[in-house]
C-alpha positions as CSV (number, residue, x, y, z in Angstrom):
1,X,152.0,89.6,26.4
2,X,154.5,89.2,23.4
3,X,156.7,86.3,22.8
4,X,159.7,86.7,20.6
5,X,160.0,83.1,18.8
6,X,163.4,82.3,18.0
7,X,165.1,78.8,16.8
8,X,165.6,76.3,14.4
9,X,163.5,74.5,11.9
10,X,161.4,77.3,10.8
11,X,158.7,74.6,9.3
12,X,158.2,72.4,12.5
13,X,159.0,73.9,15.6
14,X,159.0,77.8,15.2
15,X,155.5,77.2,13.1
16,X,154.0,74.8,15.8
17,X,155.1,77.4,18.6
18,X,154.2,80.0,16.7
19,X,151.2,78.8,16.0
20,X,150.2,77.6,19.9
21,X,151.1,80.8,21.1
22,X,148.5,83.0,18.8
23,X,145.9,80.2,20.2
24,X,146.9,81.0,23.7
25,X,146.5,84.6,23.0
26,X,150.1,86.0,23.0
27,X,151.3,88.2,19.7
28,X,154.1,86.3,18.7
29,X,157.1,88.2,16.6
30,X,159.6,86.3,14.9
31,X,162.7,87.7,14.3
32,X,163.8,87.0,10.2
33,X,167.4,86.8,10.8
34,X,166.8,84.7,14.3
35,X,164.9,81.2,12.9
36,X,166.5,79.1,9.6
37,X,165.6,75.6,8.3
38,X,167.6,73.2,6.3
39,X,166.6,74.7,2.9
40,X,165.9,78.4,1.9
41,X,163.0,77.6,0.1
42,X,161.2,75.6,2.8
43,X,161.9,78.5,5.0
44,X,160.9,81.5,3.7
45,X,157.7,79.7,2.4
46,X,157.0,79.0,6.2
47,X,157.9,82.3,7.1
48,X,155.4,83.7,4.4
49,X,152.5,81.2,5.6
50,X,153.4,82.6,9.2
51,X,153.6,86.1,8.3
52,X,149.9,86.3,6.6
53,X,148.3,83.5,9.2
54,X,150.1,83.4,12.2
55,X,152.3,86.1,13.8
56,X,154.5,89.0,12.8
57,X,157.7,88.2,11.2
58,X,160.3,91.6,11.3
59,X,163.5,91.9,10.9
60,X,165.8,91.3,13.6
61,X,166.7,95.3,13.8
62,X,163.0,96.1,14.5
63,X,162.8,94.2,17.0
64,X,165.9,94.9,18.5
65,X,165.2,98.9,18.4
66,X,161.7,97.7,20.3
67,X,163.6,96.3,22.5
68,X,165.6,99.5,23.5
69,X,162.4,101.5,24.4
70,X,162.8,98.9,27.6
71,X,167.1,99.5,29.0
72,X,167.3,96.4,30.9
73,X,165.3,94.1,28.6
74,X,168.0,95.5,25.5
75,X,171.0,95.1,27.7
76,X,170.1,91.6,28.4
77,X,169.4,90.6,25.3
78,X,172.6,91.9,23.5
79,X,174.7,90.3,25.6
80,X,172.5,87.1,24.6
């Protein structure tokens, strides 16, 4: 199972959910272009510490074009 981790706060909650769901088992992908923080710097550090510890972090067109080898899942989601 896969969980696409999307938000704000990059450093608190996206980590700390990101993090809980690689403990329960699930590959979690976080979508670059889908998370923020309130500075750049604090950000993409997090997103680096993610990157190497945690999950996968790709850019929101990956996942979107992984998301269109399933039609309803895509449709869903670009309507989101």
């Amino acid at each position: 199972d896969t969980v696409l981790l999307l938000g704000c706060s990059t450093s608190g909650c996206i980590r700390a959910t990101a993090l809980e769901g690689m403990q329960y088992g699930f590959r979690v992908v976080i979508p670059r272009e889908c998370v923020g923080d309130r500075t750049l710097a604090v950000h993409e550090a997090n997103l680096h510490d993610c990157h190497a510890k945690i999950c996968d972090v790709l850019p929101k067109s990956a996942v979107m074009d992984y998301l269109d080898t399933f039609p309803n899942a895509a449709k869903k989601a670009r309507k989101a």
